[in-house]
C-alpha positions in Angstrom: -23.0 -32.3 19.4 -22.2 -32.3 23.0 -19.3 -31.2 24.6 -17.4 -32.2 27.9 -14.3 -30.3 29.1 -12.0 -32.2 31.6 -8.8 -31.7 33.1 -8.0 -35.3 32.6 -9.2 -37.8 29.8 -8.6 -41.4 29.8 -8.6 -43.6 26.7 -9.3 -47.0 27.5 -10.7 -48.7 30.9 -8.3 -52.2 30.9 -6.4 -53.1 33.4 -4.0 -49.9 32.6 -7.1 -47.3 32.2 -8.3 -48.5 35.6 -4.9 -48.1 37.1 -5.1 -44.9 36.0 -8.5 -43.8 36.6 -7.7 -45.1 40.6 -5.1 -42.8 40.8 -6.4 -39.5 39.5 -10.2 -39.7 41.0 -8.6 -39.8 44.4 -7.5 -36.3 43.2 -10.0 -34.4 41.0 -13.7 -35.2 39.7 -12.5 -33.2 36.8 -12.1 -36.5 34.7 -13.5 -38.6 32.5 -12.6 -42.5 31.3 -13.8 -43.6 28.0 -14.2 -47.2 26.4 -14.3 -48.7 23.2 -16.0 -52.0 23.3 -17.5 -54.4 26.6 -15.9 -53.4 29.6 -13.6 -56.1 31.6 -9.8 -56.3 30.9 -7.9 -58.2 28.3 -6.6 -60.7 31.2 -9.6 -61.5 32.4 -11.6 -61.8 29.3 -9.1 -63.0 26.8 -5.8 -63.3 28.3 -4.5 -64.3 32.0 -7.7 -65.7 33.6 -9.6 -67.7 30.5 -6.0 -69.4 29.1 -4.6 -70.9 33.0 -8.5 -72.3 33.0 -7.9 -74.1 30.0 -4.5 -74.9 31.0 -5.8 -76.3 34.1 -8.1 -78.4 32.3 -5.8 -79.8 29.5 -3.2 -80.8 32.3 -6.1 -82.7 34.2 -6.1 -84.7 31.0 -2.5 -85.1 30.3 -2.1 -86.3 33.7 -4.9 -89.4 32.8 -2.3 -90.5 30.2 1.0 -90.3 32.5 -0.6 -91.8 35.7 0.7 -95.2 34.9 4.5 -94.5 35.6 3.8 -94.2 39.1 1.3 -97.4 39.3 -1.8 -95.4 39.4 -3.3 -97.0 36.2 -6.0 -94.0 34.8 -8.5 -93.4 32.1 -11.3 -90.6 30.9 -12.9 -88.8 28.6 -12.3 -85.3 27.9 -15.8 -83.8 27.1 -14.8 -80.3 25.3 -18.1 -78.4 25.7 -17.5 -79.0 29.4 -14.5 -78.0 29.3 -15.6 -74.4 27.5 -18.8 -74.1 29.7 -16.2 -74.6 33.2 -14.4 -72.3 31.4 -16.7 -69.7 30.1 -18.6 -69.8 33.8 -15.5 -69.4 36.0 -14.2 -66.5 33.8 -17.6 -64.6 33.4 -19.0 -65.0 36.8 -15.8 -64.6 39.0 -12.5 -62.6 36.8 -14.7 -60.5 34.5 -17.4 -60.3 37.0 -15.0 -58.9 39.6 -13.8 -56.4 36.9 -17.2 -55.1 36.5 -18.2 -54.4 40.1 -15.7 -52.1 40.3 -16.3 -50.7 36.7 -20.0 -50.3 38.7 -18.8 -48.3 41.2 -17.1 -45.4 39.1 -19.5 -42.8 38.4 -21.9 -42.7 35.9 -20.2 -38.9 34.7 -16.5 -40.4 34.9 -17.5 -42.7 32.0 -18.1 -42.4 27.8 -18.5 -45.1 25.8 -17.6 -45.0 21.9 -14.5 -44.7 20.3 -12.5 -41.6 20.8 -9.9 -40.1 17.8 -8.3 -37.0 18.0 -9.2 -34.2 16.1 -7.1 -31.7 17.5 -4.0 -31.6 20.0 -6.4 -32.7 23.7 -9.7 -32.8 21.5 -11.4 -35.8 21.4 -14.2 -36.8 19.4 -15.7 -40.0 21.2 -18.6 -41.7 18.5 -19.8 -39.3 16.5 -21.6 -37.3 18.8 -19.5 -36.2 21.7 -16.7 -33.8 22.0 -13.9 -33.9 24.7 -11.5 -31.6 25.4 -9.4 -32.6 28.0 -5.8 -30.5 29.4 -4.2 -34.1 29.9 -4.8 -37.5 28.5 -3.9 -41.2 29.3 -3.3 -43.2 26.0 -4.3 -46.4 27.9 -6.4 -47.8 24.4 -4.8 -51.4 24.4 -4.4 -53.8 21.9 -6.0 -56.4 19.2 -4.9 -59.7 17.7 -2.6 -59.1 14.7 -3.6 -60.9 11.6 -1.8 -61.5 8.5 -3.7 -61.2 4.9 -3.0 -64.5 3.8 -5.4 -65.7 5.9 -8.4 -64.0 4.8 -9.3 -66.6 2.4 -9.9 -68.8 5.5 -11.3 -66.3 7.7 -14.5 -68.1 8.6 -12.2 -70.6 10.2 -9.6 -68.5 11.4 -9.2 -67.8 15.3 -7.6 -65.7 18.0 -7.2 -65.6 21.5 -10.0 -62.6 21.4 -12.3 -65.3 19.8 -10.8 -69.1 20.7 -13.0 -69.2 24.6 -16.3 -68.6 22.8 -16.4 -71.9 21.2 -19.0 -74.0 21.8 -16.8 -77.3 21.4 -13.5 -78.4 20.7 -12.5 -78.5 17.5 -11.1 -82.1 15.6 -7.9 -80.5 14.4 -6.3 -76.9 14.7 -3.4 -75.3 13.5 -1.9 -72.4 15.6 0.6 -69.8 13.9 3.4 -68.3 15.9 5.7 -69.8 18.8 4.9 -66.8 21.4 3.5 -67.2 24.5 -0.4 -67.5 23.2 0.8 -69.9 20.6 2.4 -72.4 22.9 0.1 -72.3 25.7 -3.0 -72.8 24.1 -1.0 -75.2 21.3 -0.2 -77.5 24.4 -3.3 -77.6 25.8 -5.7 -78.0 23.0 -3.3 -81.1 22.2 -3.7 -82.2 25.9 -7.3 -82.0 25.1 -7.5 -84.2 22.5 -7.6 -81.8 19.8 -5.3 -82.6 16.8 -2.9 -80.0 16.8 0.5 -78.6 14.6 2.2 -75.2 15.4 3.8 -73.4 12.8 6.5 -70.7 13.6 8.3 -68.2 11.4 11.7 -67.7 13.4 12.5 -70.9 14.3 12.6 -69.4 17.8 11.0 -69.3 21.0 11.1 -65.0 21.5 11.4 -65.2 25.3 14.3 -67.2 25.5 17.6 -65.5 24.4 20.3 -68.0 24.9 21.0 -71.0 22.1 21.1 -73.5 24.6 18.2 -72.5 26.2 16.9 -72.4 22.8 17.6 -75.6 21.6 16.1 -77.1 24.8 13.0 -75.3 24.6 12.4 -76.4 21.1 13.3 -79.9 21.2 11.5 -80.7 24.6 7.8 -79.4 23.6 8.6 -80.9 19.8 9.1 -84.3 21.9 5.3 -83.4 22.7 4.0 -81.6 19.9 4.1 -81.3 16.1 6.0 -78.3 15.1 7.2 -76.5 12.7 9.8 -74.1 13.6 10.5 -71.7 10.7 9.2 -70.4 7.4 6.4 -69.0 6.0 2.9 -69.6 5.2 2.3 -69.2 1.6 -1.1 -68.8 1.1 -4.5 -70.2 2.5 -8.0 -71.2 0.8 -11.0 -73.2 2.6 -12.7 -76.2 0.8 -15.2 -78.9 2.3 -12.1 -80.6 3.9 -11.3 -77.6 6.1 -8.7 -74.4 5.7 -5.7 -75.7 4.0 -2.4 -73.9 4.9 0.7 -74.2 2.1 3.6 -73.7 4.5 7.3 -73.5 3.2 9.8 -74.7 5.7 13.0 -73.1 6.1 14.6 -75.9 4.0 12.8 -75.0 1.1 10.3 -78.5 1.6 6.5 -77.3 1.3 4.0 -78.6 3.5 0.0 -78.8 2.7 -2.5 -79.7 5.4 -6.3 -79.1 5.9 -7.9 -78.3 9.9 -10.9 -77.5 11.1 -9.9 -74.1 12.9 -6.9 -72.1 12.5 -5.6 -70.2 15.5 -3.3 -67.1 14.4 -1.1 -66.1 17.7 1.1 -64.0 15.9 0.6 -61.2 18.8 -1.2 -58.1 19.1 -1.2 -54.9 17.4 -1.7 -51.6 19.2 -4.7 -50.1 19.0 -3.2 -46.5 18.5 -3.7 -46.2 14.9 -7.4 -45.9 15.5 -6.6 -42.5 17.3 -5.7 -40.1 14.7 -2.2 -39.4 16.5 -1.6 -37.2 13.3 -3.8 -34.7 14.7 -2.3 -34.7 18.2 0.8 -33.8 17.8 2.7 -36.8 18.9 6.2 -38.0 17.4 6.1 -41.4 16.1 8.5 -43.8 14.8 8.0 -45.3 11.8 6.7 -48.5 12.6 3.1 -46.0 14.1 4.7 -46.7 17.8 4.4 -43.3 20.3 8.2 -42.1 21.7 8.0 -42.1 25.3 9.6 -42.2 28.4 9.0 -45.6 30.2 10.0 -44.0 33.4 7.5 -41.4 33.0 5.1 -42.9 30.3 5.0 -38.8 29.0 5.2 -38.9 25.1 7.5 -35.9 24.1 6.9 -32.9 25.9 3.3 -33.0 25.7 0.7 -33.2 28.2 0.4 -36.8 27.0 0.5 -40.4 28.6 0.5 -43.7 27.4 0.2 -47.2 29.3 -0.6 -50.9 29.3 -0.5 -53.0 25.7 -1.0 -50.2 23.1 2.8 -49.4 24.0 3.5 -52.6 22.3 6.7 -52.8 25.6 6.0 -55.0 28.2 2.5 -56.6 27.5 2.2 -58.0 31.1 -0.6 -57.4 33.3 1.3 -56.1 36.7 3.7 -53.8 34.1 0.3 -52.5 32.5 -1.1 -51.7 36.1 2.3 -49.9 37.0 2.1 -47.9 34.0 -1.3 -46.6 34.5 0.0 -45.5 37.9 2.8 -44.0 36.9 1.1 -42.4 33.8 -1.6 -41.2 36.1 0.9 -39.6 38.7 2.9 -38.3 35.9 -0.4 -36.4 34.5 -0.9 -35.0 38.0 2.0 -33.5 38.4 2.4 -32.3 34.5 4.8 -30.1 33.5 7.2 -31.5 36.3 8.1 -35.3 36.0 8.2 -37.7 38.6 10.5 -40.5 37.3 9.8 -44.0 38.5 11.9 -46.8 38.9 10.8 -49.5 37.0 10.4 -53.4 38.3 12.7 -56.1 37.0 11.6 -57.6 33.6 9.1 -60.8 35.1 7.8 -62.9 31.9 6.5 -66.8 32.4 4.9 -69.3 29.6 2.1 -71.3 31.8 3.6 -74.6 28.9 4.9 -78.1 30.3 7.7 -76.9 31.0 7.5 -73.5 32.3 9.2 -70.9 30.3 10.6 -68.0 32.3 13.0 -65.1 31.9 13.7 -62.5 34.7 15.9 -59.6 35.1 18.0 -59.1 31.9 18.3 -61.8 29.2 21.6 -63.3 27.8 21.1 -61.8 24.9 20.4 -58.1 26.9 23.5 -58.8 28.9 25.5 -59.0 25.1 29.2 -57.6 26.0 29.0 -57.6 29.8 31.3 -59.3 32.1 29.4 -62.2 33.5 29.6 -65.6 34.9 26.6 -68.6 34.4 25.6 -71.0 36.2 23.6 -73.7 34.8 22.6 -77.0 35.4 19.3 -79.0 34.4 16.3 -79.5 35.8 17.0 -83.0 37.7 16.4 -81.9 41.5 15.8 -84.8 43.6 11.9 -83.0 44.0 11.5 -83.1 39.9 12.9 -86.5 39.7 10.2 -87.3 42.1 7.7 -85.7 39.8 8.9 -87.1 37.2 9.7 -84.1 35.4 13.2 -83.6 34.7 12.9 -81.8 31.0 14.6 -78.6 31.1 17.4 -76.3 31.8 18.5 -73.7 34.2 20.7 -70.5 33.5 21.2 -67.5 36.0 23.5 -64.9 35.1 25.9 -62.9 37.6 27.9 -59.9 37.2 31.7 -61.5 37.4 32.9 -58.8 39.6 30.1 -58.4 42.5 28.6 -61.6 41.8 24.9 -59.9 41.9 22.3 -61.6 40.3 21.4 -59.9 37.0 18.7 -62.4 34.8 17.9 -65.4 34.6 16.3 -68.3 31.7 14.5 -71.4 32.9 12.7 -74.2 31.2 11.4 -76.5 33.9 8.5 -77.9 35.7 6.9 -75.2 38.2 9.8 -72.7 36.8 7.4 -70.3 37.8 8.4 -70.2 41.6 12.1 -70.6 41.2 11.2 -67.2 39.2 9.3 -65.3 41.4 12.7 -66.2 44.3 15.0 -64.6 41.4 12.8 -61.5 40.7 12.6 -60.4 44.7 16.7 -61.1 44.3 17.0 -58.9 41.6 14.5 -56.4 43.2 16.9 -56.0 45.9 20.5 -55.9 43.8 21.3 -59.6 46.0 24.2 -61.4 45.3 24.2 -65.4 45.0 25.9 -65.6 48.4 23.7 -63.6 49.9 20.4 -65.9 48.6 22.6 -68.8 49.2 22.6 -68.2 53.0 18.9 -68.5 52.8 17.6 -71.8 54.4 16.8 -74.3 52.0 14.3 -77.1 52.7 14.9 -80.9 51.3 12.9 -82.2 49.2 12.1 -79.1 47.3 12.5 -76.8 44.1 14.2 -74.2 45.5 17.1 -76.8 45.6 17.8 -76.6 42.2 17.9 -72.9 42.6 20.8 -73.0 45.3 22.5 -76.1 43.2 22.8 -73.7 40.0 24.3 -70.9 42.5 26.4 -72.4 44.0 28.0 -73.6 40.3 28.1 -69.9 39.0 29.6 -69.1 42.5 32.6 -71.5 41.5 32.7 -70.3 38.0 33.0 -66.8 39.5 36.1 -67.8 41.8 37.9 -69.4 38.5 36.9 -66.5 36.9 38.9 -64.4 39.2 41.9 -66.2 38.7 41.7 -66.2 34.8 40.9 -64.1 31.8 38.2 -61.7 32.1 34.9 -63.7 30.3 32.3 -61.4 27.8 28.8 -62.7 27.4 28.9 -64.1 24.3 26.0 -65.9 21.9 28.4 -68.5 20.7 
């Protein structure tokens, strides 16, 4: 068996791994990266890149069939193998292809491919026939769709967002399991697409959005659109020459039988951790299988041990998995003595019609503090020219300081309005202070100052009256 001896190891070579790896080889050749798999990152492959192409495509087509309202009468065809092959071409010959230029570039000796499990606190075996010892390691190993086993009758049928891009048409009918941020983004635009398409959820919930009105709106704008089912359960699954059937028992107690072609699970990912043999490491883990760590550090215990990107299961974002390769890397460089990092605000958006964004803290993170809201919906005289006034706006402020701390939004190009909140938060701003910003008319950003300048006057009554808790009621 061969056998390598590193100072530093890294497991994994995504978007975290390279973070990681960019870091350290500016500081040591002592170091080796190893990958499980094809290289290229979960974005550009599976996630980020090949979803907003489909996205792109499926609002192409929605826009055929809403043309009329503005006298623009409009008709086509939407031709799904196309539509794959655009996609498939732009995501393998510019994202991924990108990705592995620089994967190219690293030094033949700086990689190892096969998959690595620990047999020993910093021993790796990689495959079956390499051995690593490394003094430091980088648990940057990622993640894989998570799929229930009452599917696996229909598994022939069944896919995932790891899978859906490689098909070679679209299918005649789908259904997609979950309401995350895979389900309803590739829900909408398959049914933009012309694909028949019914979401089932478990919760009844849409998981980014933490406030009941924000909710409610979310829920009952992209039903409006799509068929959903909120919550319950599916019950069990078998495949026939009509299709996979899915027995699904509402919350009510009603059942609900229906056949498809495909079935998309988007339930989210697992981490793929418990391929490592972490019981031979060392490592304290809950137990759920998750890795206690520091998120300012990314150092798990005590141990000369890091872990970044999706196999923490935390923040499953690409610029949080780059950031905590970094800060894993600089962590392992200057092992035993930490170098906390301040973290960036929470940034999440759903790329649905509407957007879907939370920044900052939540409502429901914000439980029991002292805070004003100002809300209002999205009717801007910019979205009423769009024509896309669906939605609602909530920004949360300390009552006290009045500094910005979160946000929800459902709207058309939320997005933006987002990206304005997240540099406020970034630098502790207060509404008056982004209020004396210029805005310009017609825009967005109007909508932005509108629903400050309401939780400004909130705050003043606030100051006169009882002191106000966040509350979920």
């Amino acid at each position: 068996m061969k056998t390598m001896k590193v100072e530093y190891a890294i497991i994994g070579a995504g978007t975290s791994g390279l973070g990681a790896y960019s870091r350290i080889s500016r500081q040591t050749d002592s170091l080796v990266m190893i990958q499980d798999g094809p290289y290229g990152t979960t974005c550009a492959r599976v996630g980020c890149m090949p979803s907003k192409l489909l996205i792109t495509a499926a609002d192409h087509a929605h826009d055929l069939h809403t043309s009329d309202f503005f006298g623009v009468p409009a008709s086509g065809q939407v031709e799904g193998r196309r539509v794959l092959e655009r996609l498939r071409r732009e995501r393998d010959h510019r994202f991924v292809a990108r990705n592995l230029d620089y994967v190219d570039k690293i030094p033949a000796h700086h990689k190892l491919e096969g998959r690595a499990r620990f047999v020993g606190p910093g021993r790796l075996r990689v495959g079956e026939s390499v051995e690593v010892t490394a003094e430091k390691i980088i648990l940057a190993c990622g993640s894989r769709p998570a799929i229930d086993e009452v599917f696996a009758p229909v598994m022939s049928r069944v896919l995932t967002s790891d899978t859906i891009f490689e098909l070679e048409d679209l299918p005649r009918s789908i259904a997609v399991i979950g309401m995350g941020v895979i389900a309803l983004e590739l829900g909408q635009a398959l049914h933009r697409l012309g694909v028949d398409t019914t979401l089932y959820g478990r919760s009844g919930k849409i998981n980014a959005l933490t406030h009941p009105t924000m909710q409610r709106q979310a829920l009952d704008v992209l039903a409006d659109e799509l068929e959903i089912h909120p919550s319950g359960q599916v019950l069990r699954t078998w495949e026939d020459g009509e299709g996979a059937w899915i027995e699904y028992e509402q919350a009510n107690g009603q059942r609900v039988t229906q056949a498809f072609d495909r079935i998309l699970v988007a339930t989210g990912r697992v981490s793929n951790l418990d391929r490592l043999g972490l019981e031979h490491a060392g490592v304290d883990v809950t137990e759920s299988g998750a890795v206690r760590f520091d998120p300012h550090t990314m150092r798990c215990g005590n141990l000369p041990l890091f872990i970044a990107g999706d196999a923490t299961d935390d923040l499953p974002v690409w610029h949080e998995a780059y950031d905590e390769g970094r800060i894993a890397a600089d962590n392992a460089l200057h092992y035993p003595d930490p170098t906390p990092t301040a973290r960036r605000p929470p940034l999440m958006v759903f790329f649905t019609d509407p957007q879907i964004a939370v920044i900052g803290q939540s409502f429901q993170q914000l439980q029991g503090r002292e805070i004003v809201i100002g809300e209002l919906p999205f009717a801007s005289p910019r979205h009423v020219v769009w024509n896309k006034v669906q939605g609602h706006m909530q920004i949360y402020l300390d009552a006290r300081s009045g500094v910005i701390l979160g946000a929800e939004l459902l709207g058309y190009q939320a997005e933006h309005l987002a990206h304005l909140l997240a540099l406020a938060i970034t630098h502790g701003m207060t509404a008056e202070q982004v209020l004396d910003m210029p805005i310009y008319h017609p825009s967005a950003e109007e909508l932005l100052r509108d629903v400050l300048i309401d939780a400004q006057k909130k705050r003043r009554h606030h100051a006169t009256g009882p002191a106000a808790l966040a509350s979920s009621a």
